[in-house]
N, C-alpha and C positions, 0 to 999 in steps of 0.2 A: 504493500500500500504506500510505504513511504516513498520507493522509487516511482511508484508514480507519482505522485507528489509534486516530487522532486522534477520528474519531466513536463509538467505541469505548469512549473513554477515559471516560464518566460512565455505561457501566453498572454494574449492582451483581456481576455474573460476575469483571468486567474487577476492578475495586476489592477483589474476596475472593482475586483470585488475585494483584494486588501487593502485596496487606496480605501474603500467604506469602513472595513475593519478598522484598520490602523486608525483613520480618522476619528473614528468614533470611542475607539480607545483611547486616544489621547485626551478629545473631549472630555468625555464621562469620568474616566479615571476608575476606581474603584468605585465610584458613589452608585454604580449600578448596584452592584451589591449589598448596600449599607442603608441608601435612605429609600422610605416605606409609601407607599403609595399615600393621597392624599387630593382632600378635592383641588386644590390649583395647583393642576396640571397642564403640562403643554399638550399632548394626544394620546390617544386611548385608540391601541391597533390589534384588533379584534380579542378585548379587553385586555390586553396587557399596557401598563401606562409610561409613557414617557414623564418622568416630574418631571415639576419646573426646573429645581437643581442641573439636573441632567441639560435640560435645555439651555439653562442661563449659562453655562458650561460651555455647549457648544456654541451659543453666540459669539462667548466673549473672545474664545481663541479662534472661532472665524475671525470676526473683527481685527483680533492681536496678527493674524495671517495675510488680512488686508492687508494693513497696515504697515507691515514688512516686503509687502510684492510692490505696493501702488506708492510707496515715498512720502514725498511732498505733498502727490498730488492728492495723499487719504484724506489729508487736513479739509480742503476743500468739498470733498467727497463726503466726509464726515457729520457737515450742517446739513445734507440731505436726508431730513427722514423717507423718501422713496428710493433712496440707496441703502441706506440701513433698515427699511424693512425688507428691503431683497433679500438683505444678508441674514435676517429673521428667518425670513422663508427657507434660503439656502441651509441654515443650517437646522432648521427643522427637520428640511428635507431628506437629507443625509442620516436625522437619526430614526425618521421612516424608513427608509431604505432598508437600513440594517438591519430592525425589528424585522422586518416581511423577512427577510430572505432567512434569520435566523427561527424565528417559523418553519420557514419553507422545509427547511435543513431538517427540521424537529418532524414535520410529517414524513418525512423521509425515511425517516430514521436512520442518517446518515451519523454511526457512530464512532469515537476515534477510542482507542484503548491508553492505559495508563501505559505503556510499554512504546507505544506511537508518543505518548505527551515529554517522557523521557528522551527519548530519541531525537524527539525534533528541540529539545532543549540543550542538549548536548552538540549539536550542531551549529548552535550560533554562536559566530564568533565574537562576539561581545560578552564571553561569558565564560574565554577560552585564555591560556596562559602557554606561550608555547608551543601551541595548537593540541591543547588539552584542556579537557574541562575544571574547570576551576571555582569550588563551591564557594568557597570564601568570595571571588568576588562578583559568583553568582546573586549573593546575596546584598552582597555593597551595592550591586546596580538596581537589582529589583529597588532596594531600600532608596536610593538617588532618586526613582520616580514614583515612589507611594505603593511601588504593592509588596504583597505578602507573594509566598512562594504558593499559595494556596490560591490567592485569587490571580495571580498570572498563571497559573495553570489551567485555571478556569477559560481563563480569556483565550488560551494558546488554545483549548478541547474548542470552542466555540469558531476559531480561524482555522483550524485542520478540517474541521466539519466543512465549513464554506467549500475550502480548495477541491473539496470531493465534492460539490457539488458544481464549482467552474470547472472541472473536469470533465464535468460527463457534458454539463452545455457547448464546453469546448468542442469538445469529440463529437457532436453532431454536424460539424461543417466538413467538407472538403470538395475537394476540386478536381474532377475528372482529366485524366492525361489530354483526352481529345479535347478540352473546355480550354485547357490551359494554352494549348497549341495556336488552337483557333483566337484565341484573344491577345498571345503573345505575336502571331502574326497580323493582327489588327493594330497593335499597338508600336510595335517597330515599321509598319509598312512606309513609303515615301512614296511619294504622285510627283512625276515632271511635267508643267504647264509653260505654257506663253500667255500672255498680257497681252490686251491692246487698252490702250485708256481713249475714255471721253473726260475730256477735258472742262472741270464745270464752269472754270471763269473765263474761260471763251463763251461757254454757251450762255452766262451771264449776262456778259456782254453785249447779248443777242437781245435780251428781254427789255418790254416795256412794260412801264408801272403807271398807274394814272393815282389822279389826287382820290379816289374813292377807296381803292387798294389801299391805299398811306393811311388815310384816317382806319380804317378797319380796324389795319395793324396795330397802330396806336392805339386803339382803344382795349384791344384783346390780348393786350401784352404791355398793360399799366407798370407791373411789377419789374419789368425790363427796365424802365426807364425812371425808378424811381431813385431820387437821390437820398440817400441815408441822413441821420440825424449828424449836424455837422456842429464844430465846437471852435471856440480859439480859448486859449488859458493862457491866464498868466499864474507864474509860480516863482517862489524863493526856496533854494533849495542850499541846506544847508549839510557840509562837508567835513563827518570828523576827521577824517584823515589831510585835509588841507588845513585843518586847525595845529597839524599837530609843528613843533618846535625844538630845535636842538635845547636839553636841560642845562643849568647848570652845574658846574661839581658840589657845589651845596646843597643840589635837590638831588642829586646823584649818590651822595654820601649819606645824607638823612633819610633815604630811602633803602640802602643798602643795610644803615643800621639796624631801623625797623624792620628789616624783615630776613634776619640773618641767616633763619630758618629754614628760608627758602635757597639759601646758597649752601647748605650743609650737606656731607655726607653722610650715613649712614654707618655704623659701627659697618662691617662688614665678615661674614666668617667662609673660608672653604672648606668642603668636606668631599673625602671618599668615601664610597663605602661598596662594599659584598652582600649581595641578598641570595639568602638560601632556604632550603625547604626546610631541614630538619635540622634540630638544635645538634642533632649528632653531628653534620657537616660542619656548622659553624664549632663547632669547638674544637674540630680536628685543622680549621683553617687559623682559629685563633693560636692553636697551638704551635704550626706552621711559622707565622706570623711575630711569638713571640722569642722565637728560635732565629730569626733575623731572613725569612722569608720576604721576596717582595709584593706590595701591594698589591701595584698595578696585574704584576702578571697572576697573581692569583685571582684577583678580580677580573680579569679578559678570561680565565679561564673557568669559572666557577658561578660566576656572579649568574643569577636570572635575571636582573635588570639589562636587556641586552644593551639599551642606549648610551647608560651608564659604562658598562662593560668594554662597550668598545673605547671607553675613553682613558682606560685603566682604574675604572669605580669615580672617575673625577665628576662631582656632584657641578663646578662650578661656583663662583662668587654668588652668597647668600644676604640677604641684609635680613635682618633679628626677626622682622615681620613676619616673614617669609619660610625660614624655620622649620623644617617639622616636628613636631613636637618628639617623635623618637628619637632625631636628634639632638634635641635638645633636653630628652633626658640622661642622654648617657653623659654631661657636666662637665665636657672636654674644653680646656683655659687654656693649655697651652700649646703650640707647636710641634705638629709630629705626635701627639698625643693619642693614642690605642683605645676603644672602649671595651668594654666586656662583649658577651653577646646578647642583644636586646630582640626580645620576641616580639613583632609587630602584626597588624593586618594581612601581611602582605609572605610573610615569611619570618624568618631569621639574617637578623642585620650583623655584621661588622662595621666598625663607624672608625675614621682616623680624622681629625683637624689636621687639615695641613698647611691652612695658614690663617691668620686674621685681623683685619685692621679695625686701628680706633674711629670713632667718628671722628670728622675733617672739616674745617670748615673753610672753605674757599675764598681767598683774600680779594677785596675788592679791583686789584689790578686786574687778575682772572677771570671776573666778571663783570668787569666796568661794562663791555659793550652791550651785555643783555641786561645790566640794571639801566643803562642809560637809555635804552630803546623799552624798557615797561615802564618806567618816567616818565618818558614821551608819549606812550600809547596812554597812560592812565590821566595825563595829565590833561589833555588834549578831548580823551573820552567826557572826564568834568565837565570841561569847559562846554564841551560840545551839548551834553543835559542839562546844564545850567540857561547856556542860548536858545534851545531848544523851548526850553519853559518862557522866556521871556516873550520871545518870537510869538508863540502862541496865545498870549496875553493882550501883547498888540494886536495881533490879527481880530483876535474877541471883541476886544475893546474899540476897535475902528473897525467895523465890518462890511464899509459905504468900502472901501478899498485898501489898496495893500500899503499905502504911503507909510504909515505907522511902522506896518512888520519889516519893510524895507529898511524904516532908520534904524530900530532897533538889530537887525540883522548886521545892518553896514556893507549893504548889497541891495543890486536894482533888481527889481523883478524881471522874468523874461516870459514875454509873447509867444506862443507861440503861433503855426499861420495855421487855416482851417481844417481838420481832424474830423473822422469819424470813429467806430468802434473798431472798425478793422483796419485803420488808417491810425493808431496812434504813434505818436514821437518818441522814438528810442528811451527820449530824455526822461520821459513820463509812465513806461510802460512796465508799469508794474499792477498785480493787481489788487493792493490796497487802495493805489492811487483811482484806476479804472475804477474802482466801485465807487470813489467816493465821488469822482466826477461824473458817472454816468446812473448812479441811484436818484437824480431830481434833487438832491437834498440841499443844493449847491445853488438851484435856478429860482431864482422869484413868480410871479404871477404872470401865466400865460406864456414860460416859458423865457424873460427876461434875465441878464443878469441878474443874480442874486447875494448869497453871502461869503465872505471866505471858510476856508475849510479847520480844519483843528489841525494842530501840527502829526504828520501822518510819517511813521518812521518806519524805513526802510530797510532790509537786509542790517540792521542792527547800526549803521557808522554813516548812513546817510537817511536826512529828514527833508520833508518837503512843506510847504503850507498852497493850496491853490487857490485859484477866482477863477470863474467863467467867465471873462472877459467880453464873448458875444456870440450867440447862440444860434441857428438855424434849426426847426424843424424838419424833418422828413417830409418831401415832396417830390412829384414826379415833374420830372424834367417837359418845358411846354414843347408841344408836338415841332414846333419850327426849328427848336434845338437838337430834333433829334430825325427830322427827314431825311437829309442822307443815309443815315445810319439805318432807317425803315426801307429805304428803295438799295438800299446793297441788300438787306437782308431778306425782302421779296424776288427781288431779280436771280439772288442765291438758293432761294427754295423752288422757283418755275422753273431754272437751270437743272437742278437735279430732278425733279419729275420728268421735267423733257427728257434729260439723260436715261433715263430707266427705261422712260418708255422707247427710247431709241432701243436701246441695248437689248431690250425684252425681244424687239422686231428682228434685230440682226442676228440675236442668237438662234430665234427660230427658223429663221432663215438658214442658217449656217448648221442647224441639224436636220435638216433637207440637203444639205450638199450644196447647198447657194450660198456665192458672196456678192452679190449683188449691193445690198444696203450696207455692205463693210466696205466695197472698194469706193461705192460715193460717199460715205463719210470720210474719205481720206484715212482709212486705220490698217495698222497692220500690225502684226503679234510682233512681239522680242523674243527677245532669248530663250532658251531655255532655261529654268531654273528647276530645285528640286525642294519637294516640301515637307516637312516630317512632323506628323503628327502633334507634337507635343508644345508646336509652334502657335501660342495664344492669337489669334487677329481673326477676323473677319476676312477674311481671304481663306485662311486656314478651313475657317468652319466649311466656306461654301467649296473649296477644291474638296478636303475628304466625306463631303455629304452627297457627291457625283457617282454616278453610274460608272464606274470602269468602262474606258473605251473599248469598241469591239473590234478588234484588229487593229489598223491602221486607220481606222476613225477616230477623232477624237471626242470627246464627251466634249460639252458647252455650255457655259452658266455665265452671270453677269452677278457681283455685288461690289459693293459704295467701298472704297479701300480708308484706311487709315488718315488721307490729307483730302477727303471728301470728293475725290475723282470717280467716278463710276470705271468699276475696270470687266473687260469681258475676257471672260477667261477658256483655252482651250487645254482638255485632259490630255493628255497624249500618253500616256507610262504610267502603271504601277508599279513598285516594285515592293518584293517582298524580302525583306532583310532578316536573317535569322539573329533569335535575342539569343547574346551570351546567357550558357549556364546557369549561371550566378544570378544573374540580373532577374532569369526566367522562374528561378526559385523563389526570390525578394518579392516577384509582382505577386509567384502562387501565395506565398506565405501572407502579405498582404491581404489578399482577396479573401482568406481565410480566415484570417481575424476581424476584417471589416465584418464579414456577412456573423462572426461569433459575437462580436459585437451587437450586431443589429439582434438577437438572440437573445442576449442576455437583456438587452434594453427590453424589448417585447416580453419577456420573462418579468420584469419590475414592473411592467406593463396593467399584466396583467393582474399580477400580484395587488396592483394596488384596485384597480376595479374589480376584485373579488373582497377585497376584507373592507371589513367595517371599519371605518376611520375617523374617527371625532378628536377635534380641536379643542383645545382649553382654554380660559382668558388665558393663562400664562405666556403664551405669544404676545400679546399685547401688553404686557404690564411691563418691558423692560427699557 
């Protein structure tokens, strides 16, 4: 059973159904097992209850999950309550999921034995020393993430159960030799065509437009021509890093005083050490050892710490904090110093000091240039939140305009020239600043200039204060400003109907064996080129959507290419290219798990339009 399991283990059924496990394990944690049913609950899946616990669980480390994939942008993300009730949903969903299927598993009676629960436990390497099982720190890991050896075993009987059951969903797909053949030479095939283009700004060219046409247009493609809300601002923007100023040595030395602490080292101690299994080795090494044995080599060749080991047991510069406490019980003060043998977590330690320094405290010459430069940054930072507050006093306190915030700043405002929302100035484009100017809060009555803004700070070392200086509403462009622009883009849509409907006549023409309306159009095919399937365009589509020519006939089709030309196209060659091995095995295997995929989704499917499924406030209340 295990070895199937095991070959089990890399398909994509197998992998969607412990992404739910695992997921839901990490949510719930043990609190499956510990807390007790209760009216507010999140759902009740054909009476077994999801609590709220359980749920608030799995929100919060969705959430914590967001929040770590989406960056910056969760903050944003996060004032959304129809984002965060997705994430309601979402992780509801998930621990529906689980429930059915573990159901599912239970009518099954898909059972895993205590002999299987050992086996696949003994098998992770997280749990291994050496590449052997290792109980001690089998049980230090369980204990790092809250379970007991009882209830991860629990958890493990209920994930071996699943995998026997994406097993068998698995095993229901496959892909006939003659299926694979036929669609690997559908898939490698290449078609060589020739071109002839109609050209559509020529046939533009051709067309007349009248003032009835123009108004139409205009009327029935308002949104074409409407011009966006537009803005001009003025703003003071204020710059801690341009504030900042070489210190003096007296602000440099009184600064260095105060904070000596921060120029200090740290006692500092090294240690090697030998970890072994049984106090019997360590005594026969300490005896070794006291007999004028060397360290290193005993430690390269003894030690279980292999990192260590390769370095001749050399632990590396420690600072006191840092310590392990088994080191630091064996009380070694001086140099070259030997411990006993110390039993730990881990083993049996040999411990030697091999060297160790006092704390240090590092003379202001050695540090001048970095006290002199957080001087500067700190001094500069003040200054900067002091201005800051002032600036935004004035702006309060004069809010007809910025003349006030300008003196106080001891800088001019700047203008800037007309803006929309999609049109904003480098200078301004951030989005504290964009909400505060484009939220209204900013504009007076009917849309006029209005008040100045609060001082609005930036990436933390730059502040702004703005005015609306003069406003435009959203309007559409008057029809006179915009007729050219309506008679190219009429002349360009009769141009391409004309062209189709040319091209529709000459292709049918040309699969009767007549070139009659090709040669008075002036056209004639190019080159030859070759096409391969996997070649995204509109060209693409309609070359491998063609009838295979029959002989020396070509097949014939016409569609609108990529730079808006209508092109008419002649088939002349299929070819059929054989898929490497490799490649032909990726596509089967592919095909395989897609459709086990689609399988297992139909499976939760159905699963959930069969059981009784009730909701609880508990969705709501977080």
């Amino acid at each position: 059973m295990m070895d199937n399991l095991r070959s089990a283990s890399n398909h994509v059924v197998l992998k969607i159904i412990l992404g739910i496990i695992i997921i839901s394990f990490v949510l719930t944690g043990v609190s499956n097992y510990l807390i007790g049913g209760n009216h507010d609950y999140a759902a009740k899946i054909n009476g077994e209850t999801i609590s709220r616990a359980q749920f608030e669980n799995a929100f919060n480390n969705e959430r914590a999950r967001q929040q770590q994939q989406l960056g910056e942008q969760y903050a944003q993300l996060a004032g959304n309550e129809q984002f965060m009730q997705q994430l309601r949903q979402q992780a509801l969903s998930q621990l529906v999921d689980q429930t059915l299927l573990q159901q599912y598993v239970h009518s099954l009676n898909l059972a895993v034995t205590d002999a299987q629960i050992k086996q696949a436990i003994f098998a992770v390497p997280q749990f291994q020393t050496n590449g052997r099982f290792d109980n001690a720190l089998y049980n230090s890991v369980l204990s790092s993430v809250g379970y007991t050896p009882d209830s991860y075993a629990a958890s493990l009987r209920k994930s071996l159960a699943n995998q026997q059951l994406a097993q068998a969903v698995g095993n229901t797909d496959f892909v006939l030799k003659s299926e694979a053949d036929r669609i690997a030479n559908l898939v490698s095939q290449q078609r060589q065509i020739r071109q002839a283009t109609l050209n559509i700004d020529a046939l533009a060219a051709q067309q007349k437009v009248d003032d009835a046409e123009i108004k139409g247009y205009y009327q029935s493609h308002q949104a074409s021509f409407k011009l966006p809300e537009q803005f001009k601002v003025s703003y003071i923007k204020l710059d801690a890093k341009a504030m900042q100023k070489a210190p003096t040595e007296q602000e440099i030395q009184t600064w260095y005083d105060s904070h000596k602490a921060d120029y200090s080292q740290q006692a500092r101690q090294r240690y090697s050490v030998i970890q072994v299994k049984t106090q019997q080795q360590a005594d026969d090494l300490l005896k070794q050892l006291q007999q004028g044995a060397d360290f290193a080599d005993l430690a390269r060749q003894n030690s279980q710490d292999s990192v260590s080991a390769k370095q001749g047991g050399d632990l590396g510069w420690m600072e006191k904090d840092s310590i392990p406490d088994e080191l630091t019980s064996a009380k070694l003060t001086e140099k070259g110093a030997l411990s006993g043998v110390i039993k730990s977590s881990v083993g049996y330690l040999l411990v030697r000091l091999d060297d160790l320094q006092p704390e240090q405290q590092q003379a202001l010459s050695v540090v001048h240039q970095a006290v002199a430069d957080k001087v500067q940054q700190e001094t500069a930072i003040s200054q900067f939140y002091a201005l800051q507050q002032k600036v935004n006093d004035a702006a309060s306190n004069d809010n007809d305009s910025l003349a006030a915030a300008e003196q106080v700043a001891g800088t001019k405002a700047v203008e800037t020239s007309w803006f929309s929302q999609q049109s904003v100035p480098d200078a301004l484009n951030f989005d504290q600043i964009k909400d505060v100017i484009f939220n209204g809060s900013l504009l007076g009555e009917q849309g006029t200039p209005g008040s100045n803004s609060s001082i609005i700070t930036v990436e933390g070392d730059r502040a702004f204060v703005v005015r609306i200086s003069a406003h435009q509403p959203a309007k559409v462009k008057p029809q006179a400003e915009v007729t050219a622009q309506i008679t190219d883009a009429i002349k360009h849509d009769k141009a391409v109907t004309a062209a189709k409907a040319q091209a529709d006549s000459i292709v049918t023409e040309l699969r009767q064996g007549k070139e009659t309306r090709f040669t008075q159009a002036g056209l004639h095919f190019g080159a030859m080129q070759t096409l391969q399937r996997n070649q995204q365009s509109a060209l693409s589509e309609t070359v491998f959507g063609l009838t295979p020519p029959q002989g020396t006939t070509p097949s014939y089709s016409f569609t609108q290419g990529s730079n808006g030309n209508v092109v008419i196209i002649a088939l002349d060659k299929v070819i059929t290219v054989e898929m490497p091995a490799a490649q032909k095995a990726q596509m089967v295997n592919g095909i395989a798990n897609n459709n086990a995929q689609l399988a297992f989704t139909s499976l939760l499917e159905q699963l959930r339009q069969e059981a009784k499924i009730k909701y609880g406030d508990a969705v709501q209340l977080q």
